[in-house]
N, C-alpha and C positions, 0 to 999 in steps of 0.2 A: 361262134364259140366252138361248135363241134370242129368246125374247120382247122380252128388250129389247135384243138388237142389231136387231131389226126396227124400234124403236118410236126408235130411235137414225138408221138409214138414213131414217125418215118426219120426224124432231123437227129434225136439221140442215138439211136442205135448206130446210126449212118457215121455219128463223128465218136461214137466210143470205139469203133471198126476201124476209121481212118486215125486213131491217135499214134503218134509217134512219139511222143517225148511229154511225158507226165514232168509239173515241173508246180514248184510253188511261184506265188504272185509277186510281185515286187512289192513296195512300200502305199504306191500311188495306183488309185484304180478310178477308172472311167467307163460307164456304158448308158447306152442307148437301147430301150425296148420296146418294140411296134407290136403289134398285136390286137385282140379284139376283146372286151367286157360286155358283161350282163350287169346292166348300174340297174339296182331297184332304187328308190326314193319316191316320198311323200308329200313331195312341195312343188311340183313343178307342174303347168299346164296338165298333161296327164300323169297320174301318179299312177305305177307300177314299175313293168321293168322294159329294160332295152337294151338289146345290144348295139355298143357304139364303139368305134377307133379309138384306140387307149395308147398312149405313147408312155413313158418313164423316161426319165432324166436318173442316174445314180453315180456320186463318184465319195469315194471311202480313202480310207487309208487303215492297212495293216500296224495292228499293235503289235501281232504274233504272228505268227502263219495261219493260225486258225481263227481266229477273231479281228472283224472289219468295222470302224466305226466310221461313219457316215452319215449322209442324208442323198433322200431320195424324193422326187418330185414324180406326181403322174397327173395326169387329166382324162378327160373324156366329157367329146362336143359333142349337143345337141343342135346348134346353128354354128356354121365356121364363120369366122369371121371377114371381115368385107375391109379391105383398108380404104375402100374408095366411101363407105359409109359406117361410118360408126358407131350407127346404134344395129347392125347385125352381130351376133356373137352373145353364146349362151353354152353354158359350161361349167362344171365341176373339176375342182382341183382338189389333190392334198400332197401337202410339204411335209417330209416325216425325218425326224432324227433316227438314224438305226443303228442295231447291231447283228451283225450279219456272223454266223458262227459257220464254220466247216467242219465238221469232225473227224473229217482223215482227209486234209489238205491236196494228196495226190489224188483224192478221186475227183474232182470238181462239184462234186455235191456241197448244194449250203441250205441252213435255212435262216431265218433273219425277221424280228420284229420292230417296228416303232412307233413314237408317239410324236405328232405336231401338231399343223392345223390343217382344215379345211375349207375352201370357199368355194360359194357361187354366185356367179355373175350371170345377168340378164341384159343385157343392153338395149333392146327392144324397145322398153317406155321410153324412148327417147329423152329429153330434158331431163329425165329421174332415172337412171339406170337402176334395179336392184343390186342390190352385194352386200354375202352376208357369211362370215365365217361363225367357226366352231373347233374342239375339238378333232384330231384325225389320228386314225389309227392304221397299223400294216404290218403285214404278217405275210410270209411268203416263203416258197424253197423252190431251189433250181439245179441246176448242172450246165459247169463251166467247160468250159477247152481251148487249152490254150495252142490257138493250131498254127503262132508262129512265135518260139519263143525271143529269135532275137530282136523280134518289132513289137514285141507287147501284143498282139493279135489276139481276141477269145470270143468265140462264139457260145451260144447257151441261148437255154431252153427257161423259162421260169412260167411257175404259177403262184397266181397271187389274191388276195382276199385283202380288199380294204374299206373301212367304214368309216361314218364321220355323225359327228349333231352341230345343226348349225341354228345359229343363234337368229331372232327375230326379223326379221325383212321390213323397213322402216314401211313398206306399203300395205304391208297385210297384218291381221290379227292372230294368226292359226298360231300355234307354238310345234312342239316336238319334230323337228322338219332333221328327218334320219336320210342316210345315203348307207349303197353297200355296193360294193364290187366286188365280182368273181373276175379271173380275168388271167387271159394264156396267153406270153409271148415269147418271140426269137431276140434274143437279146445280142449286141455285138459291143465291144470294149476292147480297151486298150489298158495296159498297164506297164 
Protein backbone atom coordinates (compact mmCIF):
# COMPACT_ATOMS: atom_id res chain seq x y z
CA UNK A 1 0.00 0.00 0.00
CA UNK A 2 2.72 2.39 0.84
CA UNK A 3 4.29 1.47 -2.28
CA UNK A 4 1.76 2.93 -4.39
CA UNK A 5 0.77 5.88 -2.47
CA UNK A 6 4.50 6.70 -3.00
CA UNK A 7 4.45 5.85 -6.83
CA UNK A 8 1.05 8.11 -6.81
CA UNK A 9 2.91 11.40 -4.90
CA UNK A 10 5.97 10.76 -7.83
CA UNK A 11 3.08 9.75 -11.14
CA UNK A 12 0.88 13.24 -10.45
CA UNK A 13 3.16 15.69 -10.31
CA UNK A 14 5.21 14.13 -13.20
CA UNK A 15 1.86 14.13 -15.56
CA UNK A 16 0.40 17.58 -14.23
CA UNK A 17 4.37 18.83 -15.39
CA UNK A 18 4.08 17.02 -18.71
CA UNK A 19 0.33 18.23 -19.56
CA UNK A 20 -0.04 19.87 -22.70
CA UNK A 21 -3.53 20.09 -23.71
CA UNK A 22 -6.36 20.28 -20.76
CA UNK A 23 -9.33 19.17 -22.63
CA UNK A 24 -12.98 17.75 -21.65
CA UNK A 25 -13.87 13.94 -22.06
CA UNK A 26 -15.99 12.78 -24.70
CA UNK A 27 -19.38 11.13 -24.23
CA UNK A 28 -17.95 7.44 -23.81
CA UNK A 29 -15.33 6.43 -21.09
CA UNK A 30 -13.28 3.24 -20.38
CA UNK A 31 -10.49 2.37 -17.79
CA UNK A 32 -8.52 -0.10 -16.32
CA UNK A 33 -6.95 0.14 -12.61
CA UNK A 34 -4.07 -2.03 -11.04
CA UNK A 35 -2.89 -1.44 -8.03
CA UNK A 36 -2.77 -2.71 -4.35
CA UNK A 37 -5.57 -2.88 -1.19
CA UNK A 38 -5.61 -3.38 2.50
CA UNK A 39 -9.17 -5.74 2.39
CA UNK A 40 -10.10 -6.29 6.30
CA UNK A 41 -13.12 -8.83 6.68
CA UNK A 42 -14.63 -11.14 9.14
CA UNK A 43 -15.45 -14.30 7.54
CA UNK A 44 -12.67 -15.88 5.82
CA UNK A 45 -10.04 -18.44 7.15
CA UNK A 46 -8.22 -15.64 8.99
CA UNK A 47 -10.16 -12.65 9.76
CA UNK A 48 -8.31 -9.41 9.78
CA UNK A 49 -6.60 -7.60 7.24
CA UNK A 50 -4.33 -8.01 4.06
CA UNK A 51 -3.00 -6.54 1.51
CA UNK A 52 -3.78 -8.05 -1.87
CA UNK A 53 -3.75 -7.10 -6.01
CA UNK A 54 -6.94 -5.04 -6.56
CA UNK A 55 -7.78 -4.62 -10.23
CA UNK A 56 -11.11 -2.17 -11.29
CA UNK A 57 -12.97 -2.51 -14.37
CA UNK A 58 -14.90 1.20 -15.09
CA UNK A 59 -16.58 2.47 -18.07
CA UNK A 60 -19.37 5.57 -17.73
CA UNK A 61 -20.74 7.78 -19.92
CA UNK A 62 -20.97 11.80 -19.74
CA UNK A 63 -24.43 13.48 -19.03
CA UNK A 64 -22.56 16.87 -18.76
CA UNK A 65 -18.93 17.68 -18.67
CA UNK A 66 -19.00 17.31 -15.09
CA UNK A 67 -21.12 14.45 -14.16
CA UNK A 68 -20.36 10.57 -15.28
CA UNK A 69 -22.90 7.84 -14.84
CA UNK A 70 -21.56 4.49 -14.76
CA UNK A 71 -20.54 1.31 -13.18
CA UNK A 72 -17.60 0.06 -11.86
CA UNK A 73 -16.29 -3.47 -11.10
CA UNK A 74 -13.25 -4.34 -8.66
CA UNK A 75 -11.90 -7.56 -6.84
CA UNK A 76 -9.13 -8.77 -4.79
CA UNK A 77 -7.68 -12.48 -4.61
CA UNK A 78 -6.75 -14.51 -1.88
CA UNK A 79 -6.11 -17.73 -4.13
CA UNK A 80 -5.81 -17.04 -8.02
CA UNK A 81 -7.36 -19.15 -9.84
CA UNK A 82 -6.11 -22.55 -11.68
CA UNK A 83 -7.97 -23.21 -15.02
CA UNK A 84 -6.50 -26.48 -15.04
CA UNK A 85 -8.43 -27.17 -11.46
CA UNK A 86 -11.27 -25.76 -10.47
CA UNK A 87 -11.84 -25.80 -7.12
CA UNK A 88 -8.63 -23.22 -6.57
CA UNK A 89 -9.95 -19.61 -6.57
CA UNK A 90 -10.94 -17.42 -3.56
CA UNK A 91 -11.89 -13.82 -3.84
CA UNK A 92 -13.91 -10.91 -3.24
CA UNK A 93 -15.75 -8.69 -5.72
CA UNK A 94 -17.92 -5.63 -5.80
CA UNK A 95 -20.25 -4.34 -8.88
CA UNK A 96 -21.23 -0.76 -8.03
CA UNK A 97 -23.55 1.66 -10.17
CA UNK A 98 -21.82 5.19 -9.87
CA UNK A 99 -21.77 8.83 -10.15
CA UNK A 100 -18.64 10.08 -10.64
CA UNK A 101 -18.66 14.13 -10.44
CA UNK A 102 -15.72 16.60 -11.60
CA UNK A 103 -15.90 20.05 -10.29
CA UNK A 104 -13.75 21.93 -12.71
CA UNK A 105 -13.78 19.43 -15.70
CA UNK A 106 -10.26 20.93 -16.96
CA UNK A 107 -8.41 19.99 -14.01
CA UNK A 108 -8.85 15.99 -14.19
CA UNK A 109 -9.89 15.87 -10.65
CA UNK A 110 -13.00 13.69 -9.69
CA UNK A 111 -14.72 12.19 -7.04
CA UNK A 112 -17.49 9.63 -7.27
CA UNK A 113 -19.87 7.24 -5.15
CA UNK A 114 -21.84 4.07 -5.57
CA UNK A 115 -24.11 1.47 -4.57
CA UNK A 116 -24.40 -2.50 -5.81
CA UNK A 117 -23.48 -5.70 -4.72
CA UNK A 118 -20.89 -7.76 -3.47
CA UNK A 119 -19.57 -11.49 -3.55
CA UNK A 120 -17.40 -14.09 -2.31
CA UNK A 121 -16.46 -17.01 -3.68
CA UNK A 122 -14.52 -20.01 -2.20
CA UNK A 123 -13.96 -22.79 -4.50
CA UNK A 124 -11.76 -24.81 -2.23
CA UNK A 125 -14.65 -27.22 -0.79
CA UNK A 126 -14.64 -28.71 -3.88
CA UNK A 127 -18.33 -30.37 -4.73
CA UNK A 128 -19.73 -27.33 -2.56
CA UNK A 129 -17.98 -24.30 -3.55
CA UNK A 130 -19.04 -21.29 -1.05
CA UNK A 131 -20.78 -18.03 -2.64
CA UNK A 132 -22.38 -15.53 -1.03
CA UNK A 133 -23.34 -11.74 -1.93
CA UNK A 134 -24.56 -8.69 -0.29
CA UNK A 135 -24.87 -5.38 -0.35
CA UNK A 136 -21.71 -3.11 -1.91
CA UNK A 137 -20.59 0.16 -1.51
CA UNK A 138 -17.71 2.84 -3.33
CA UNK A 139 -16.61 6.00 -2.82
CA UNK A 140 -13.40 7.28 -4.26
CA UNK A 141 -11.57 10.42 -5.98
CA UNK A 142 -8.77 10.65 -8.50
CA UNK A 143 -7.00 12.78 -11.22
CA UNK A 144 -7.23 12.20 -14.75
CA UNK A 145 -4.85 13.28 -18.00
CA UNK A 146 -5.76 13.13 -20.91
CA UNK A 147 -2.12 12.67 -22.52
CA UNK A 148 -3.38 11.99 -26.10
CA UNK A 149 -6.37 13.85 -27.06
CA UNK A 150 -6.93 12.64 -30.53
CA UNK A 151 -6.76 8.74 -29.39
CA UNK A 152 -8.86 9.11 -26.29
CA UNK A 153 -5.53 8.26 -24.14
CA UNK A 154 -5.84 9.16 -20.05
CA UNK A 155 -3.79 8.15 -17.43
CA UNK A 156 -4.59 8.74 -13.59
CA UNK A 157 -4.05 8.21 -10.27
CA UNK A 158 -7.15 7.23 -7.90
CA UNK A 159 -7.81 6.32 -4.24
CA UNK A 160 -10.42 4.21 -3.17
CA UNK A 161 -12.61 2.95 -0.04
CA UNK A 162 -14.94 0.14 -0.68
CA UNK A 163 -17.18 -1.91 1.59
CA UNK A 164 -19.70 -4.50 1.56
CA UNK A 165 -22.28 -7.19 4.00
CA UNK A 166 -22.52 -10.27 2.71
CA UNK A 167 -25.33 -12.43 3.19
CA UNK A 168 -25.15 -16.15 5.06
CA UNK A 169 -22.79 -18.82 3.53
CA UNK A 170 -25.09 -21.91 3.03
CA UNK A 171 -21.98 -23.86 5.11
CA UNK A 172 -21.62 -21.83 8.07
CA UNK A 173 -23.71 -20.36 11.02
CA UNK A 174 -21.88 -17.06 11.89
CA UNK A 175 -23.79 -13.99 10.52
CA UNK A 176 -22.62 -10.29 10.11
CA UNK A 177 -19.64 -11.28 7.61
CA UNK A 178 -18.32 -7.21 6.60
CA UNK A 179 -15.55 -6.56 4.09
CA UNK A 180 -13.58 -3.19 3.60
CA UNK A 181 -11.07 -1.85 1.23
CA UNK A 182 -8.62 0.94 1.25
CA UNK A 183 -6.89 0.93 -1.93
CA UNK A 184 -4.38 3.06 -4.32
CA UNK A 185 -4.17 2.72 -8.08
CA UNK A 186 -2.62 3.90 -11.62
CA UNK A 187 -5.56 3.87 -13.64
CA UNK A 188 -5.35 4.06 -17.75
CA UNK A 189 -8.60 4.71 -20.12
CA UNK A 190 -9.55 5.56 -23.10
CA UNK A 191 -12.31 7.82 -24.13
Amino acid sequence: MAVCLVMLLIVIPAISSAQTSKGYHKKFYMNMGLGSGKVEQNFYEHPGSDVRFAMSLTAGYFIKPWLQLGATAGGWSYEFEDYSDWTKGIYISNTVAHLRFYPIPETGLYASGGYGFCSFTNRNPGSNPQYSTGPGYLVNAGYEHVIDRKNGLILGAMISYQWGKLHDFPLFEATNRNFSVWEAMLTFGID
